[in-house]
C-alpha positions as CSV (number, residue, x, y, z in Angstrom):
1,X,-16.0,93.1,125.1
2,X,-13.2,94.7,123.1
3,X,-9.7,94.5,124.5
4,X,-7.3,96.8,122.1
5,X,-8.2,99.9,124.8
6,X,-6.2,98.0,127.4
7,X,-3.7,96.3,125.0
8,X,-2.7,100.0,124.0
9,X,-2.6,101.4,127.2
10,X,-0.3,98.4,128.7
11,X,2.8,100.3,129.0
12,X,1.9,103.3,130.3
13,X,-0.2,101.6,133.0
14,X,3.0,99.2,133.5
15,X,5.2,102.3,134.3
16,X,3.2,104.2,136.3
17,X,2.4,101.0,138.1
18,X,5.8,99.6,139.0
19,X,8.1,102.7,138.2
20,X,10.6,103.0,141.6
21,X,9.1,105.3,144.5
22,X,10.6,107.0,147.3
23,X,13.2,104.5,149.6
24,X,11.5,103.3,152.8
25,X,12.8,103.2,156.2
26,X,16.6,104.0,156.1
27,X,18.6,100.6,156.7
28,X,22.3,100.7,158.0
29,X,24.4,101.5,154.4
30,X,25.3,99.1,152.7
31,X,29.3,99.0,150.8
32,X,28.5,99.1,146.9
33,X,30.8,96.8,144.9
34,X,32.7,98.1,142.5
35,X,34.6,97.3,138.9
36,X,38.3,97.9,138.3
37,X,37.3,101.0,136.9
38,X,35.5,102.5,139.2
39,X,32.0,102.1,137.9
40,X,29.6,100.7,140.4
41,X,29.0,96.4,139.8
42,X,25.2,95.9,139.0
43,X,22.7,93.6,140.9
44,X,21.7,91.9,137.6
45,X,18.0,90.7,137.9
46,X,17.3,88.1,135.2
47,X,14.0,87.9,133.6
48,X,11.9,86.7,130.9
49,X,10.8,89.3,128.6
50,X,7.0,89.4,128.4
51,X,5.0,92.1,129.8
52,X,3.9,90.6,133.0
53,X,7.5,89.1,133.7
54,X,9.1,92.6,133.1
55,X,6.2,94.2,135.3
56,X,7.3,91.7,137.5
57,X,11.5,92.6,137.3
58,X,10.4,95.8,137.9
59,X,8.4,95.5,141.3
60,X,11.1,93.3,142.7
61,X,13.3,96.3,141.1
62,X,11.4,98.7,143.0
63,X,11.4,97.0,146.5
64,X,15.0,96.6,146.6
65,X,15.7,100.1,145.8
66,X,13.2,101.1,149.1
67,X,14.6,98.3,151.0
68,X,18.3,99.5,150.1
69,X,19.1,103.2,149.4
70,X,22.5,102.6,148.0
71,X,20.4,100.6,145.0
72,X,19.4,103.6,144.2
73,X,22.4,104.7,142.6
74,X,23.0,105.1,139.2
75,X,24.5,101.7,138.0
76,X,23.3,99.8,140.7
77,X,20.7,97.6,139.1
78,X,20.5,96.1,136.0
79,X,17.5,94.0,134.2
80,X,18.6,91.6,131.8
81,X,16.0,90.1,129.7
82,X,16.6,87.0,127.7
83,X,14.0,84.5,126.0
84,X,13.1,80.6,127.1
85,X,11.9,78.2,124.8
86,X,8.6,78.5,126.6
87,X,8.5,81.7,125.1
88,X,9.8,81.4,121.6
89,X,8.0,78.5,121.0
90,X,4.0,78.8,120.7
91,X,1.7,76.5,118.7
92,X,2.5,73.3,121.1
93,X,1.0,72.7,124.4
94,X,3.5,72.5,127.1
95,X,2.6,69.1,127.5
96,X,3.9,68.3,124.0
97,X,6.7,70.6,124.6
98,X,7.8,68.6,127.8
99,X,6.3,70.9,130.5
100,X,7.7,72.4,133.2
101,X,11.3,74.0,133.0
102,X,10.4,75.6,129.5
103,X,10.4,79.1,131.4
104,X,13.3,78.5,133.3
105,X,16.2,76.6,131.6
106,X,17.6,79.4,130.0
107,X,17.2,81.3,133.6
108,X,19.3,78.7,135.2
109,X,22.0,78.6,133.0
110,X,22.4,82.6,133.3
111,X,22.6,82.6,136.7
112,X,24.7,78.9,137.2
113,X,27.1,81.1,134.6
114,X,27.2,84.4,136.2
115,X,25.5,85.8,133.8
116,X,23.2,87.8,135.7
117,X,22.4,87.6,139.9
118,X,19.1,86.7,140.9
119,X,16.2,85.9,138.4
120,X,12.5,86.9,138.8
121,X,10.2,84.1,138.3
122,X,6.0,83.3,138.3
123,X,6.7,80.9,141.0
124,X,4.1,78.9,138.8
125,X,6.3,78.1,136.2
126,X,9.3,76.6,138.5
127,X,10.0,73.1,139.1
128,X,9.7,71.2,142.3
129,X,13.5,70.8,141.8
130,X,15.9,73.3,141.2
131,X,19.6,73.4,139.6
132,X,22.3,72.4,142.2
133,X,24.2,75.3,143.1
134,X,20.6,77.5,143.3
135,X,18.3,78.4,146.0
136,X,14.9,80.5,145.9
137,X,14.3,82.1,149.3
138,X,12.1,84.7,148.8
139,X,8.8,84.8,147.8
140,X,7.2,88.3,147.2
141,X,3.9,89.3,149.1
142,X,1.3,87.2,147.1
143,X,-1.4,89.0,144.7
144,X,-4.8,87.5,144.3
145,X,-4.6,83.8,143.6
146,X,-7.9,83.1,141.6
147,X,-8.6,83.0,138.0
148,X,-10.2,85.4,135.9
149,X,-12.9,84.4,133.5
150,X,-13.1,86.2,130.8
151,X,-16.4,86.3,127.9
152,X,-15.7,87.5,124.1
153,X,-18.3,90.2,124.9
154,X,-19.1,90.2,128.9
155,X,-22.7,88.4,128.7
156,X,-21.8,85.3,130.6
157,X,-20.4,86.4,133.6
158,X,-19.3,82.4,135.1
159,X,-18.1,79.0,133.8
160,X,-22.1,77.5,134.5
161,X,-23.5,80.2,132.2
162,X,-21.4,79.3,129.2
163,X,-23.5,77.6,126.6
164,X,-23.0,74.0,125.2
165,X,-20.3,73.6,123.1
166,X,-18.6,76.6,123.8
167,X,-14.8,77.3,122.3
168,X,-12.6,78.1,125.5
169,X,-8.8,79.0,125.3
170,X,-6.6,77.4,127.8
171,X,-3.1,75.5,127.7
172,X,-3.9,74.6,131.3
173,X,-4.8,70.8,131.7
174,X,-6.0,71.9,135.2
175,X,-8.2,74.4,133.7
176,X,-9.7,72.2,131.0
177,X,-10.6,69.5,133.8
178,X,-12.1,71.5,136.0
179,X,-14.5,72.8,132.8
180,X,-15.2,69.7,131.5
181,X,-16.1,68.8,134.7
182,X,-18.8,71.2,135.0
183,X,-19.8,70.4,131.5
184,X,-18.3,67.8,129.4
185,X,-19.6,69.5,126.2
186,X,-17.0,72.4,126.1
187,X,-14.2,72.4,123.4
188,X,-11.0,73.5,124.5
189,X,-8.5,74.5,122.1
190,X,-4.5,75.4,123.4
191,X,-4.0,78.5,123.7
192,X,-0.7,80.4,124.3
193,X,1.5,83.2,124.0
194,X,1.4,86.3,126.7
195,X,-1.5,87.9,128.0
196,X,-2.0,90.4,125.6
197,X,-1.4,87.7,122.5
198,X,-4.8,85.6,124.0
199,X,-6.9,88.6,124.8
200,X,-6.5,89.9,121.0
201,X,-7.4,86.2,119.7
202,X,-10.2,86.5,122.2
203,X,-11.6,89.8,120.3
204,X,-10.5,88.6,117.5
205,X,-13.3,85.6,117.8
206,X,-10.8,83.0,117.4
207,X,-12.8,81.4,121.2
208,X,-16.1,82.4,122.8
209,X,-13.6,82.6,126.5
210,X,-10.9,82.5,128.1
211,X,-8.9,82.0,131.7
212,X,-6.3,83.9,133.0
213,X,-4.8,84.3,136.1
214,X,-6.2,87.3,138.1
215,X,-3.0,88.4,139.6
216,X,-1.5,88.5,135.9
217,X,-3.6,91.2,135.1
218,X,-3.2,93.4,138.0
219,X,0.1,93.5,137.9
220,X,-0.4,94.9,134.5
221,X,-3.3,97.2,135.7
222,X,-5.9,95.4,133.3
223,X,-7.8,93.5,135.8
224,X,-10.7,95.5,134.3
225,X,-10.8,93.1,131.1
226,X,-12.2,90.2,134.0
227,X,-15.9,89.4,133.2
228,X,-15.6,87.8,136.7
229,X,-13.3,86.4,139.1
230,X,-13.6,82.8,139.8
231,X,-13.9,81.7,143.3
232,X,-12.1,78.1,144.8
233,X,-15.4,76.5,144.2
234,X,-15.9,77.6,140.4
235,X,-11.5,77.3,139.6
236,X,-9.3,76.1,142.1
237,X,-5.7,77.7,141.4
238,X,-2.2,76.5,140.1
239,X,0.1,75.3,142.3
240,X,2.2,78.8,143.7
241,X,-0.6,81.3,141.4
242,X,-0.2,84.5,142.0
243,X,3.2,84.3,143.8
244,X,6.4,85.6,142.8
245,X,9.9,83.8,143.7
246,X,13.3,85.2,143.7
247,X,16.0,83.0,143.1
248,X,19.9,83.1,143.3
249,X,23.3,81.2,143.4
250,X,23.7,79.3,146.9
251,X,27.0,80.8,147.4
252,X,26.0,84.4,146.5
253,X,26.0,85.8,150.4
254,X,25.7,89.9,147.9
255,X,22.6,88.7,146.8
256,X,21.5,86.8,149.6
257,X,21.2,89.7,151.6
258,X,19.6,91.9,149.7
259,X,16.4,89.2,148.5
260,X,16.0,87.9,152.2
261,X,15.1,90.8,153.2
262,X,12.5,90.8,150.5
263,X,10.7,87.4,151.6
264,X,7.2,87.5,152.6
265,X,7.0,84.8,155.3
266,X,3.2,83.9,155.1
267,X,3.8,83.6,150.9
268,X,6.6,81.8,151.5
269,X,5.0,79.3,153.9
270,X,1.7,78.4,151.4
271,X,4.0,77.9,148.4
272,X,6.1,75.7,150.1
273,X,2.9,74.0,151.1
274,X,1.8,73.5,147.6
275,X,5.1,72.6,146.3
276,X,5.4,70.0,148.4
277,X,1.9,68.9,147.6
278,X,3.3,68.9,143.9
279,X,6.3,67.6,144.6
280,X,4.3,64.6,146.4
281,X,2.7,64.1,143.7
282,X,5.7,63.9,140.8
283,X,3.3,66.2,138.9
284,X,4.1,66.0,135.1
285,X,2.3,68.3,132.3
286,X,0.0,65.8,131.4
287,X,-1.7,65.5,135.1
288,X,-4.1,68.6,136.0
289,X,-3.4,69.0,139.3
290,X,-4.8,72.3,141.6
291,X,-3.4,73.1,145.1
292,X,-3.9,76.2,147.3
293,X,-3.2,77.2,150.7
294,X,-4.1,80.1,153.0
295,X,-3.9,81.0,156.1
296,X,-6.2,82.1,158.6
297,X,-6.8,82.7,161.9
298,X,-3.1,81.7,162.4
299,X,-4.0,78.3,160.8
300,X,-2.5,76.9,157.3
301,X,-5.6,75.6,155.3
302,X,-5.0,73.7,152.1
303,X,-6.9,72.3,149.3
304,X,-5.6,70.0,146.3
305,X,-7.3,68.2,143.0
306,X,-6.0,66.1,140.9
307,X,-8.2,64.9,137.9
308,X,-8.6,63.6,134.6
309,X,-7.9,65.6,131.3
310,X,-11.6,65.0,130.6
311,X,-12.5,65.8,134.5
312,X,-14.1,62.5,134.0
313,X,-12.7,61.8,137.3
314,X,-11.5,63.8,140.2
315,X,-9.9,63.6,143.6
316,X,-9.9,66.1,146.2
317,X,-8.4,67.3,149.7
318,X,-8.5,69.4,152.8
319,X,-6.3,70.0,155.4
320,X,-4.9,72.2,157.9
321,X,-2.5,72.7,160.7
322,X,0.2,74.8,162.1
323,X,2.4,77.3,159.6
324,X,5.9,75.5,160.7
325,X,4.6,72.5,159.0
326,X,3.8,74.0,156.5
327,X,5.5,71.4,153.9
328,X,4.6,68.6,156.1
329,X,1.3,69.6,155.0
330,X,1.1,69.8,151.6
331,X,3.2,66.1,151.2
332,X,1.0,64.3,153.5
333,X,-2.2,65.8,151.2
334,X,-0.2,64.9,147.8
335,X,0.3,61.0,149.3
336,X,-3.2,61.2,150.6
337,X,-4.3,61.6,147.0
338,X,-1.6,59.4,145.0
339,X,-3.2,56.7,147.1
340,X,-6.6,57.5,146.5
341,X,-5.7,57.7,142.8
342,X,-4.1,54.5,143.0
343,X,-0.8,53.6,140.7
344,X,-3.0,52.9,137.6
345,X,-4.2,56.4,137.4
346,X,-0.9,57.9,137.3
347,X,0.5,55.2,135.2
348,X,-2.3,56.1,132.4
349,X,-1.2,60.0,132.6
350,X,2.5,59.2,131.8
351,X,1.3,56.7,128.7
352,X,-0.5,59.1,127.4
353,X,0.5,61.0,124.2
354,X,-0.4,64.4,123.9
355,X,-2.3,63.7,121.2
356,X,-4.4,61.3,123.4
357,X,-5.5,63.8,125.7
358,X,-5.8,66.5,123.4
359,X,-8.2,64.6,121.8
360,X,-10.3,64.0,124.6
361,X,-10.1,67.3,125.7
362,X,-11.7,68.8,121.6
363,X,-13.8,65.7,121.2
């Protein structure tokens, strides 16, 4: 499968996707704030500057304007883009580079110094803790939460079709363990930078396949480049996947205002599920761990992993109850699971070196 059609057509596919519509149902007017002289103030939205996080400024972009017609005016939103060291740095694994936080340090600091007014995160990439002085209350409707697989040139259409010691690029520990799991013969090799970086090494023959998250490429209307899309069985997802957080200063009421009325409760009620599942688990970069939650029929149903680098071993979990406890749920599942693990598992994950597991991961 070639790729450089869809690379190409990525930003005109980005703005026709997420360019601002028509405002929604009026809302009472809101009083603009303005500067000393005279210009309207701006609702900064901080973001990173990749593709998919820019697709996603803009869609948080576009909702406030229909939520809020006085966004609408000229001035009245601004997207700042700025670079982590998640970004800017790109032939480490996160695990070497210290994990989570590398997509969001520079975030924090821009918002903690009034830099810019809310940020737009993958909800993914944000720690179970978060600055002093911050809160995240919103949590965007959720896209699609499986992973895509994708083949070099479509043939093998699922993870049990891939031939014996087949190259597959992934800097997810979660994704190498659940592969290696299905067959320990796999080589996986990191492999970072933004979506459109790993699908040109893909065509580019540098791996037979990759994994990406589904909802990535929607957002960026190239869904299309999917050989398949893997269900819970075959991948179960990262932590908060396919959801999108805004987050703000505590004592910004302005900004408040205008992102509550953004928040998608039934979003925000699995993430905070599998959040607290991670949280429960004092997850670090070097630990695969999986967690998803749904709900149905007025029911929150979860399911966690946790496993080895190798997926030499793995531990797993259901459970379900009401919404409201919703984070009662995921920390009871996380403890259920650091006690099957035991202490010595987790203890083995923190002395390993990244060069340890790497290596287990490419022998």
């Amino acid at each position: 499968m070639k790729f450089n059609t869809a690379l190409s057509a990525l930003l005109v596919g980005s703005c026709a996707a997420f360019s601002p519509g028509p405002a929604g149902s009026p809302r009472a007017s809101e009083t603009l704030l303005f500067m000393a002289d005279g210009r309207v103030e701006p609702l900064r939205i901080g973001t990173r500057g990749s593709p998919l996080a820019l697709a996603q400024a803009y869609e948080t972009r576009r909702r406030l304007q229909a939520e809020f017609p006085e966004l609408n005016e000229d001035g009245a939103l601004e997207i700042c883009v700025m670079k982590t060291q998640g970004d800017m740095i790109l032939d480490k694994s996160l695990m070497e580079l210290g994990g989570k936080g590398l997509f969001t340090k520079e975030l924090d600091t821009a918002l903690l110094g009034d830099e810019v007014d809310i940020c737009v995160h993958s909800m993914k990439d944000v720690p179970t803790w978060l600055p002093e002085g911050t809160i995240l209350p919103c949590n965007l409707p959720r896209e699609d939460t499986n992973d895509a697989f994708i083949y070099k040139d479509g043939s093998v259409k699922s993870i049990e079709e891939l031939p014996d010691n087949s190259v597959i690029g992934t800097a997810s520990l979660r994704r190498q363990a659940q592969l290696m799991a299905k067959n320990p013969t796999l080589k996986c090799v990191n492999f970072r930078g933004n979506v459109q970086t790993r699908l040109r090494k893909l065509d580019d023959g540098v791996v037979d396949a990759t994994l990406l998250a589904i909802a990535g490429l929607k957002r960026m209307d190239m869904d299309d480049c999917a050989t398949s899309v893997l269900d819970w069985d075959e991948m179960l997802p990262a932590v908060a996947q396919g959801a999108i957080g805004i987050q703000c200063r505590s004592d910004d009421e302005r900004s408040q205002k205008y992102i509550n009325a953004l928040n998608d409760p039934d979003t925000k009620a699995c993430v905070d599920c599998e959040r607290a599942f991670l949280e429960a688990l004092d997850g670090n970069c070097k630990t695969p761990i999986a967690g998803q939650a749904r709900i149905i029929d007025g029911k929150i149903k979860f399911r966690g992993l946790i496993a080895m680098p190798d997926g030499s071993l793995k531990y797993e979990t259901e459970s379900e109850g009401e919404v409201e406890d919703a984070k009662e749920i995921g920390r009871k599942a996380g403890e259920k699971l650091k006690a099957e693990a035991g202490e010595k598992f987790f203890e083995m994950m923190v002395e390993m070196s990244p060069q340890q597991v790497i290596g287990q991961l490419t022998k």
